[in-house]
Backbone as a ProteinNet text record, in pm:
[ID]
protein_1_A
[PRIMARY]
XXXXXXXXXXXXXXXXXXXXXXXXXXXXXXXXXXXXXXXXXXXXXXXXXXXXXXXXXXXXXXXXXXXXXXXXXXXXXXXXXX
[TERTIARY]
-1042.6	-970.9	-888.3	-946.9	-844.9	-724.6	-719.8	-570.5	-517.2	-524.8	-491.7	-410.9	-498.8	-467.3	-397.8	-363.2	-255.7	-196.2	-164.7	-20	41.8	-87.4	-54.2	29.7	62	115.7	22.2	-15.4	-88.6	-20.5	-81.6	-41.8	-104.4	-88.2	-154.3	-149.3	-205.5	-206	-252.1	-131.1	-197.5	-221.5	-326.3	-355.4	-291.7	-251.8	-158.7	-270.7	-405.6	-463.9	-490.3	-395.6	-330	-193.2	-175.3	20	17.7	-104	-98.2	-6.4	130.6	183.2	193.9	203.5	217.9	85.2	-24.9	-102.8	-113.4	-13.6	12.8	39.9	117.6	140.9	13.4	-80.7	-232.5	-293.3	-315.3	-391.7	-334.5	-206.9	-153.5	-252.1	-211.1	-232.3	-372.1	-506.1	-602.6	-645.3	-583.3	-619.4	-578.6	-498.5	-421.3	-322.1	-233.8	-161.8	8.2	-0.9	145.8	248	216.9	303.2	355.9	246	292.2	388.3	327.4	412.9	535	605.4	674.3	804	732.1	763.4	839.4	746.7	772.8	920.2	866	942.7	1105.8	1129.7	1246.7	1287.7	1225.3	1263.4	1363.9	1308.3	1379	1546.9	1543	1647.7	1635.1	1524.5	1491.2	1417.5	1376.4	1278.4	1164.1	1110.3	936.4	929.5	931.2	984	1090.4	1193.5	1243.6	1233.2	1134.1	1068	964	877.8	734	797.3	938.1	1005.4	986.3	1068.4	1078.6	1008.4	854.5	710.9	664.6	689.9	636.8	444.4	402	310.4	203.5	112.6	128.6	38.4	40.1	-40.1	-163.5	-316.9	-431.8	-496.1	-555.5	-635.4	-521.9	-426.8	-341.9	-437.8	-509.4	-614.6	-527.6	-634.2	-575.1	-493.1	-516.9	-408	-540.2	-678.1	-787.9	-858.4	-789.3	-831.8	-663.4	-565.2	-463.8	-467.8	-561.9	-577.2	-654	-739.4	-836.7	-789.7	-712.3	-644.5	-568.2	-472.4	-384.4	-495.2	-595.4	-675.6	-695.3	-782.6	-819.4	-734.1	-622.6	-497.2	-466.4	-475.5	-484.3	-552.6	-661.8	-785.3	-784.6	-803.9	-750.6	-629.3	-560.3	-418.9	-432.5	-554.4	-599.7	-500.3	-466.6	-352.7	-422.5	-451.2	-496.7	-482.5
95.9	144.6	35.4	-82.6	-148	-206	-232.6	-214.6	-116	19.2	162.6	129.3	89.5	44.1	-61.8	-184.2	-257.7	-255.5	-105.2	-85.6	-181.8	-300.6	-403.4	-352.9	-417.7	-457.7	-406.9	-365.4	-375.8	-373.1	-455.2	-422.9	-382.6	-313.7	-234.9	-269.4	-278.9	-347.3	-230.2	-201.7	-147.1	-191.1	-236.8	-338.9	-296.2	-378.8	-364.8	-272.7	-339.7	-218	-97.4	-44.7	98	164.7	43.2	58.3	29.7	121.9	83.5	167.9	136.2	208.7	365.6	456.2	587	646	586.6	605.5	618.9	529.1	550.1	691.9	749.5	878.8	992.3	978.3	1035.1	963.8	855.5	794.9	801.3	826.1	937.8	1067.6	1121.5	1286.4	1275.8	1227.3	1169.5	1122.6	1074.7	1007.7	1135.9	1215.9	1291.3	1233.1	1100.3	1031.3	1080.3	1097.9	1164.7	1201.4	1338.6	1348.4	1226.3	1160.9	1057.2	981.4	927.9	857.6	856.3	979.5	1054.6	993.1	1072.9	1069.6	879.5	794.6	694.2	668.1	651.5	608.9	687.6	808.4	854.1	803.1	781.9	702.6	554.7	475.5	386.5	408.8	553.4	615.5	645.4	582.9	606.2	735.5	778	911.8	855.2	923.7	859.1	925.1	1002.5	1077.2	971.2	944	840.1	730.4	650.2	531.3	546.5	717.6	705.3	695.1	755.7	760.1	592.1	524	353.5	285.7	339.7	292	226.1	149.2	131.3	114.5	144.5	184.6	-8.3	-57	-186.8	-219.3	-348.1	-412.5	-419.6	-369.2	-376.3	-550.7	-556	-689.6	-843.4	-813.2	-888.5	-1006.3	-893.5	-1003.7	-1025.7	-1065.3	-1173	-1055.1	-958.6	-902.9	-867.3	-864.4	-823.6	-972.3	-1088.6	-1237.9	-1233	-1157.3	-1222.4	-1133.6	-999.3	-871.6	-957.4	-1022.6	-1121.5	-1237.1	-1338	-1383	-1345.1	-1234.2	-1182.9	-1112.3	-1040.7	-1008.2	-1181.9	-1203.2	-1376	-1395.3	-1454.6	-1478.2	-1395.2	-1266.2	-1180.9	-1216.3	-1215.7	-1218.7	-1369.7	-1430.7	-1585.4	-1608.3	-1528.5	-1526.5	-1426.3	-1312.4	-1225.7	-1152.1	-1090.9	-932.4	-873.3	-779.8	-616.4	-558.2
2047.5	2163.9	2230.8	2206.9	2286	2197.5	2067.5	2064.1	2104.6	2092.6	2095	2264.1	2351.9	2539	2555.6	2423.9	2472.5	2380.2	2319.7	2211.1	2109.5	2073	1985.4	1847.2	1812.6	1644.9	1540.4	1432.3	1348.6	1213.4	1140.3	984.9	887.8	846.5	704.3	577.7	482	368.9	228.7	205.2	65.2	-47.6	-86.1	-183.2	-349.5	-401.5	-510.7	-651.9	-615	-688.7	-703.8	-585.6	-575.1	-670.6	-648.3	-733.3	-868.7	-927.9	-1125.6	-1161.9	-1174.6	-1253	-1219.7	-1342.5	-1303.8	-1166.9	-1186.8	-1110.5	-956	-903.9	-796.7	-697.8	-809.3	-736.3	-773.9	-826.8	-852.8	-713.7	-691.9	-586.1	-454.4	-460.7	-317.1	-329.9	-364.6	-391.4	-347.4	-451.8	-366.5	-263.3	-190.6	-96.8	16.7	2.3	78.6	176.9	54.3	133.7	80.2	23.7	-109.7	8.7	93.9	221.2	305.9	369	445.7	396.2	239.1	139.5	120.4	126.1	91.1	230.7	381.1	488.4	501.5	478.9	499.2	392.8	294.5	179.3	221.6	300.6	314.9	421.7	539	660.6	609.6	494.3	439.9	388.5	360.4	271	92.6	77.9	-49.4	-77.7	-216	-236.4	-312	-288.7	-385.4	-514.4	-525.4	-643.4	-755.3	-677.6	-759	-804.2	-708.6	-722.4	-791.1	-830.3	-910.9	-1033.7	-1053.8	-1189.4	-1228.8	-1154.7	-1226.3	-1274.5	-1181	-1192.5	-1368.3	-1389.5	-1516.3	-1519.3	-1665.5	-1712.6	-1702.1	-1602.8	-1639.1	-1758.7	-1778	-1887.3	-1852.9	-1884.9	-1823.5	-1851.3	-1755.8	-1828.3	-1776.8	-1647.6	-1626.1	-1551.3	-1456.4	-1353.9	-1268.7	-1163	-1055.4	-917	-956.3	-807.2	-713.2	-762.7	-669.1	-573.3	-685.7	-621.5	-501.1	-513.9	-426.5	-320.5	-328.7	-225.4	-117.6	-179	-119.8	4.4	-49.7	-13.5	98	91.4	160.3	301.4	267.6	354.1	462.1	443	439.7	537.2	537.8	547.8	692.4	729	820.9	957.6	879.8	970.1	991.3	913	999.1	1114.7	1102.6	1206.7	1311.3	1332.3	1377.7	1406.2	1283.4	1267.3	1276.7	1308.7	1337.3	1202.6
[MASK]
++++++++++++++++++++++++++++++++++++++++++++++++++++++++++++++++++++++++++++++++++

C-alpha cells in the first residue's frame, strides 16, 4: 500500500525465460497475459502478432539467461526499485 499512496515508479521484469522463442505467445495465453500483451505492444505502434511471427525457434542448452535473470533481479533490489 504504500507505494500504491506515494504513486512511486515501479519496474517490472519479464524474465527472458519467458521469451523462448515460439513459446512466448503460449506463456501469454497462460498466464492470461496475451491481451495485456497485446494492449501494450500496440501502445508502442507495433503488433504482437507480428513480432510472435519473427520470434525465432531458440537453441536449447544455451544457459546462462536464468544466472543473468538473477543478476538483473540483484541489481534492483540493491538500488531499491520497486
Amino acid at each position: 500500500n504504500t507505494y500504491i499512496q506515494k504513486d512511486v515508479k515501479t519496474v517490472y521484469y519479464l524474465s527472458a525465460e519467458f521469451l523462448m522463442g515460439r513459446q512466448l505467445s503460449n506463456n501469454l495465453l497462460n498466464l492470461g497475459l496475451y491481451e495485456r500483451a497485446r494492449q501494450a505492444v500496440e501502445e508502442s505502434g507495433l503488433y504482437l502478432d507480428e513480432l510472435l511471427a519473427l520470434e525465432a525457434e531458440p537453441g536449447l542448452g544455451n544457459g546462462g539467461l536464468g544466472r543473468l535473470a538473477a543478476c538483473f533481479l540483484d541489481s534492483l533490489a540493491t538500488l531499491e526499485i520497486p
